[in-house]
N, C-alpha and C positions, 0 to 999 in steps of 0.2 A: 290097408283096408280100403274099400270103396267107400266114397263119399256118398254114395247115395245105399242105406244099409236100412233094410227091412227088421231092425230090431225089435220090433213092435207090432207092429202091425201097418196097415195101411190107414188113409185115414179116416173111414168108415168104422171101425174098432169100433167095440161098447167103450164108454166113455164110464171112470170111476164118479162118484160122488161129489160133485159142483163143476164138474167138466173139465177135470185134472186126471191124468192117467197115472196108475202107481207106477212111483220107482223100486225096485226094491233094493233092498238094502238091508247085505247079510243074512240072506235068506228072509226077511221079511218085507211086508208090501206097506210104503207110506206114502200118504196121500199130497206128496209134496210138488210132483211135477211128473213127469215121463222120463222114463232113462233107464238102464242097467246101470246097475253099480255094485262092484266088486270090493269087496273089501281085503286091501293088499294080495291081493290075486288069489286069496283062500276060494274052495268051493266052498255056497252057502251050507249045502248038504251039511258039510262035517262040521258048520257052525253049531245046527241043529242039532249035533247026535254029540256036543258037548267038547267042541273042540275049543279054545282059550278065547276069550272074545278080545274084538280087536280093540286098541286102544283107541282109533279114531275112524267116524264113520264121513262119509261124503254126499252129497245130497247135489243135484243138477237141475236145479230147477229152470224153465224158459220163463219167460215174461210172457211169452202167448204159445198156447202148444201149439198153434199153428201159424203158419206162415204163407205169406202170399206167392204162389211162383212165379206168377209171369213179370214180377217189378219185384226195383229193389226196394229194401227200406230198413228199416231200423226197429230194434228190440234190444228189451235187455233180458239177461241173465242172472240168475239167482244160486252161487255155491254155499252151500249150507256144511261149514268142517264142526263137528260134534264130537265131545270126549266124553267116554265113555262116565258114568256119574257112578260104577262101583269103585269100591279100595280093591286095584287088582292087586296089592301083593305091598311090600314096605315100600314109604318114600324113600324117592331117591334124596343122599345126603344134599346140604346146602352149604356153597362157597361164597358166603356174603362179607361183603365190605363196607362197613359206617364212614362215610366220607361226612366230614362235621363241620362247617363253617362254625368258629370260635374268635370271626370277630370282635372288635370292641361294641358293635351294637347289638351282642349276644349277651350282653354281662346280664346278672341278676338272673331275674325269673325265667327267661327262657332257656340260658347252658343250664340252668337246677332239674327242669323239665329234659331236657337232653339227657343229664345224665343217668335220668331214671327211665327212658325212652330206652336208653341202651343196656341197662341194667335187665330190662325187661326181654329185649333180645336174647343175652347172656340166657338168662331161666328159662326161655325156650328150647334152645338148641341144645342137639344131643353128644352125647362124646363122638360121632363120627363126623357130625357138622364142624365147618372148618370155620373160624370169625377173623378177621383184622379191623383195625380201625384206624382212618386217617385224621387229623385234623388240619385246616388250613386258617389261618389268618395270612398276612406278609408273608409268613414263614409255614413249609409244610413238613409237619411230624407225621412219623411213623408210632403210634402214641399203643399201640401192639402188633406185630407181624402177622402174620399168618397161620394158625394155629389149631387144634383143633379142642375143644372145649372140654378140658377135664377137670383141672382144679376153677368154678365159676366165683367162688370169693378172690381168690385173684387177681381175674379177670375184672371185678367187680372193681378193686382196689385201683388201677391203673385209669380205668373210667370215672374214678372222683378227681383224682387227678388233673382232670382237664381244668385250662386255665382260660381268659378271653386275650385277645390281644389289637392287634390292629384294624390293618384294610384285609380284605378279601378278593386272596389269589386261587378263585376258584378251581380255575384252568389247570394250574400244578397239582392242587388238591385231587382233582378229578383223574388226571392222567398217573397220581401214585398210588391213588386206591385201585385203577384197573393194572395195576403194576402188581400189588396185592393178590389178585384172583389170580391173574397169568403167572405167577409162581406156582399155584397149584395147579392149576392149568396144566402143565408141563409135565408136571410126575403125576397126577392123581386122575384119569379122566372119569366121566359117567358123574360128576356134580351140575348140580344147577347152581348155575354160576351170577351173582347179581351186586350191582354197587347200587347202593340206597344214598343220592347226596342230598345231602340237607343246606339248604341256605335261605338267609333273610336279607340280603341286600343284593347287589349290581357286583360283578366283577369289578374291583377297583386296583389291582395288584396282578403282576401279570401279563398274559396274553388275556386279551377282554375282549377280542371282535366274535360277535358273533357266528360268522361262516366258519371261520379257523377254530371256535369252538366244535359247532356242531359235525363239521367235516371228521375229527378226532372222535369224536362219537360215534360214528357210522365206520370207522377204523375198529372200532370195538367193538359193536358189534357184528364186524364179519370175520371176527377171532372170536366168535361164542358170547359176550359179554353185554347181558344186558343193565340199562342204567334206569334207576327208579327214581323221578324227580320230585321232593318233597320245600314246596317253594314255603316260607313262615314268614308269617305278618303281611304288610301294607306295602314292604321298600323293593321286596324283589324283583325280576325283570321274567314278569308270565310268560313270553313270549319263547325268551329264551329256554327257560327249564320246562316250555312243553314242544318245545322245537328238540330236545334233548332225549326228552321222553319217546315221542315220535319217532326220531330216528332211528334208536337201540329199539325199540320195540319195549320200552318197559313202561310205568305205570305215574301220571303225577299226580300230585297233591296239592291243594291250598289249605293252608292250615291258617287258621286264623289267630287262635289262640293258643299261648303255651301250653294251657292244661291239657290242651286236645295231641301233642307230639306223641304222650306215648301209645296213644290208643292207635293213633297213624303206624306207625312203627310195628304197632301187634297185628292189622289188619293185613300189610303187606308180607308180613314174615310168614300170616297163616297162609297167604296166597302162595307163596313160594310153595309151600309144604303139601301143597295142593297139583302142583304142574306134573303134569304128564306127558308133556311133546315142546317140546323144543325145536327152533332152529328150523320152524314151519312155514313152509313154501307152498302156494298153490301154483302148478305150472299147466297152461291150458293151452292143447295145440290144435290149432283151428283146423279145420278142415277145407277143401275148396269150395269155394263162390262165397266165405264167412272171413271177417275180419273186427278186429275189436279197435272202437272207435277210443272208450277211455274206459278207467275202471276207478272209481267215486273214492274219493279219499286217500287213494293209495296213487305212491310213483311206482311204477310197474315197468320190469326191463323185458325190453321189446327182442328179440333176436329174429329175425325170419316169421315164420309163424308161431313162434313159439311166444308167450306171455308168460312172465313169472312174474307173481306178488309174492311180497315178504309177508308175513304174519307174524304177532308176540308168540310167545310163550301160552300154552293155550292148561287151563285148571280143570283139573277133573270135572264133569257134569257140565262142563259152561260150553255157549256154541260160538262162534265166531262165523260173521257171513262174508262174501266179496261180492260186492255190486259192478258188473260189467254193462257196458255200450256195444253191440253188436252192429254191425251191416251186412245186412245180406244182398248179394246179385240176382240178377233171375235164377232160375235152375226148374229141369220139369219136375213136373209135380211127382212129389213121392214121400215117404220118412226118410231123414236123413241123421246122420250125425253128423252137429254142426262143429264140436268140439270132444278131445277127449280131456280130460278134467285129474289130474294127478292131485292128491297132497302128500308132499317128501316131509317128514320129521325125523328126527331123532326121540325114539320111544324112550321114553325116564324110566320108564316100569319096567320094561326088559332090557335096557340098555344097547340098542341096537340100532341100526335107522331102519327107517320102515317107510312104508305107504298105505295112501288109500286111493282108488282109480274109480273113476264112475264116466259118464258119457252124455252130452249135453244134445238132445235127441229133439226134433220140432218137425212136426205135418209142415208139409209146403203143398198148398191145396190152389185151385181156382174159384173156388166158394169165397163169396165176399163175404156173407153172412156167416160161414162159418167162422170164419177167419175171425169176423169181428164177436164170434162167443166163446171164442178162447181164452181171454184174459185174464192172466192166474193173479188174483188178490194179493197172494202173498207176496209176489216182486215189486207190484204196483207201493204194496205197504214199506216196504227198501226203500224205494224211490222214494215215498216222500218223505223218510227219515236223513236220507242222501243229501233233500234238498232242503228242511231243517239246518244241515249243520253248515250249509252253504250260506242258508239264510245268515243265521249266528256271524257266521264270516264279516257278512258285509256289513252286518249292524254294528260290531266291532272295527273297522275300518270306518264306517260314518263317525263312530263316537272320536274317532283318535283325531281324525282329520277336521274333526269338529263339523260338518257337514250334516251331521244328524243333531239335535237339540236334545236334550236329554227326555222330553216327554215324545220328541221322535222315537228315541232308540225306546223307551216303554211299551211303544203303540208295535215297534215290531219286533219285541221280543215275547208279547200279549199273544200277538199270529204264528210265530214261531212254537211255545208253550201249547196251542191249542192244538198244533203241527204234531206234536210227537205226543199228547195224551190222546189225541187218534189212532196214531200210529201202536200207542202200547206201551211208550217210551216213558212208564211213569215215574224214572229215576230223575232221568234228564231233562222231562217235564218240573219237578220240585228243586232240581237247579236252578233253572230258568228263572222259577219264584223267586228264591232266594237273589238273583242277578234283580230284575225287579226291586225288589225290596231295598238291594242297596242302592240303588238310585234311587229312589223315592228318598233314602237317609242322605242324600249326598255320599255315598261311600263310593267302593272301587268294585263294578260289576265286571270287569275283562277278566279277572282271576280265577275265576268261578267260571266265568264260559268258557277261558281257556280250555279246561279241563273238561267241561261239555262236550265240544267240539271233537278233542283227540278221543274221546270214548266213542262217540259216534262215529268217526271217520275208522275205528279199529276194528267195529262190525263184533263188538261183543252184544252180545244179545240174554 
């Protein structure tokens, strides 16, 4: 295809409502950016006259619809991946795994909470969902196989069972609960596949480095297997179980109180029950005189011009965005397409892989003033969610290095807070509070941003 493509128009075109051109999308026109976008190469037509809607839509949005030709310079980019928010048809079954930290600082009140956390799981899952559970102290049990859910008092019976014991060998724990799913793995495919580990202390048993953890992680998850990191109490190591989370693509937790385990436990299971696309990649192949500088929260494999980011597991109705750095060369002025914009998953709903393709489209003008009333709000609002969770970073890094004072790290996590209830972010804004709060109590606010941060850097929205 030629890089320099008239898909649009020239840049005189009428201009849609706030100086944003429609993309469409699926045969309809949203006010998101300029671009064509195809969904999984259907004609829109036959979306229209009732043909299956697709499970995920794509959005291309520029940071400024236009561009300057005679210089270079820099922009960002806005991809907007959206799933679809109907019940297209039954979930697909779930292949989960309870990995259980049953140390000796689990005794009492919180394995009592565990074992009603997983009893709760059990009364969820249906006879074609498949459960195992692992438990680790020093020693790691296979405490039930692999299975799939028919007799649940049983199942129930084996789960009181549990006992507390020593130190905590994470590492083994974690690597026989994904031993658990790739059993099924092998004969059964078309599950969503996920290990929920729970732990309240530091590797103490074991392999304990952190890289040699998390490298084993990212082994897992490129055999399908995502890990959902559920960190409980004051002793655990945030760092690592969202370095964990991060990597596999799956989901973490600070749990503060036992009472609150099982309600964690129902929240993530409903998530599961929810997923629709798996295994979800954006791959964006640049065009000539365009190059991508960096892409905000993600490691991104660079091949040629080709860019691919990984993405989680994405839940029906929810959107997921990627924040990209662009540079552009000179080039004469005209519409171009700077990028073409794929996302590859595996559809849960139909059991199939699939896509969705759209086209990252930008005027390159000699108008200075136009140039400069092109500036789409929406990417601008990205970036400073982007640079939010960058802030969080370093105010985190002052705290640990001691560099920051504790009424330091208030005063910017006050500016950070005020950052994303602009932006919209009024989830991650009442974190924030919460992080706040506990330093004003003397408490532990890394734990809590931890988990700020990886929601932000994952472009759930």
């Amino acid at each position: 295809m030629e890089d320099r493509t008239q898909i649009i128009g020239g840049p005189g075109m009428p201009s849609a409502p706030g100086g944003a051109q429609p993309t469409v999308i699926g045969g309809t026109r949203t006010q998101m950016g300029m671009g064509r976008t195809q969904m999984g190469g259907s004609d829109p037509m036959r979306t229209q006259m009732g043909a299956p809607m697709q499970t995920i839509e794509v959005e291309c949005v520029p940071g400024n619809r236009y561009g300057m030709a005679a210089e270079t310079g820099r922009e960002h980019a806005l991809i907007v991946v959206k799933a679809s928010g109907q019940q297209l048809g039954r979930r697909a079954p779930i292949n989960v795994c309870l990995v259980i930290d049953r140390s000796g600082s689990m005794e009492g009140e919180p394995l009592e909470y565990v074992k009603r956390a997983c009893e709760y799981v059990v009364d969820m899952l249906e006879p074609n969902d498949i459960l195992s559970i692992v438990t680790f102290e020093e020693q790691v049990d296979v405490l039930m196989p692999a299975r799939r859910i028919v007799n649940k008092a049983l199942v129930k019976e084996h789960i009181r069972r549990m006992e507390v014991g020593n130190t905590t060998n994470l590492y083994d724990g974690l690597v026989a609960g994904c031993m658990q799913i790739q059993s099924v793995m092998a004969q059964t495919p078309g599950y969503v596949n996920r290990v929920l580990l729970l732990t309240d202390g530091e590797p103490t048993a074991g392999l304990k480095d952190f890289n040699s953890i998390v490298q084993q992680v990212g082994q897992q998850k490129a055999q399908g297997i995502t890990i959902t990191a559920l960190g409980f109490g004051s002793e655990y190591n945030e760092e690592l179980m969202a370095g964990i989370a991060r990597r596999s693509g799956g989901n973490y937790y600070y749990i503060q109180r036992p009472d609150l385990i099982p309600e964690v436990f129902r929240r993530e299971l409903e998530t599961l029950m929810t997923i629709v696309a798996r295994n979800v990649r954006v791959r964006l192949t640049l065009t000539r005189w365009s190059q991508i500088r960096q892409v905000y929260g993600q490691q991104p494999a660079f091949q040629g011009r080709v860019v691919e980011v990984p993405l989680p597991d994405i839940e029906r109705g929810t959107v997921r965005t990627v924040l990209a750095e662009l540079e552009f060369d000179r080039r004469p002025a005209g519409t171009y397409r700077v990028a073409k914009v794929e996302v590859l998953y595996d559809d849960v709903v139909n059991n199939r892989p699939s896509q969705a393709v759209g086209d990252l489209v930008c005027d390159f003008v000699t108008d200075r003033a136009l140039f400069t009333s092109g500036v789409n709000q929406i990417v601008r609002n990205e970036l400073d969610i982007a640079n939010a969770s960058q802030n969080l970073q370093r105010t985190m890094m002052g705290m640990r290095t001691q560099q920051l004072t504790s009424m330091g790290a208030m005063q910017e996590l006050q500016k950070t807070r005020t950052i994303l209830m602009q932006a919209g972010q009024t989830g991650q804004a009442q974190e924030v509070t919460m992080a706040i709060q506990a330093l004003q109590s003397g408490g532990n606010a890394e734990k809590t941003l931890m988990g700020t941060m990886l929601n932000l850097d994952q472009g759930k929205r």
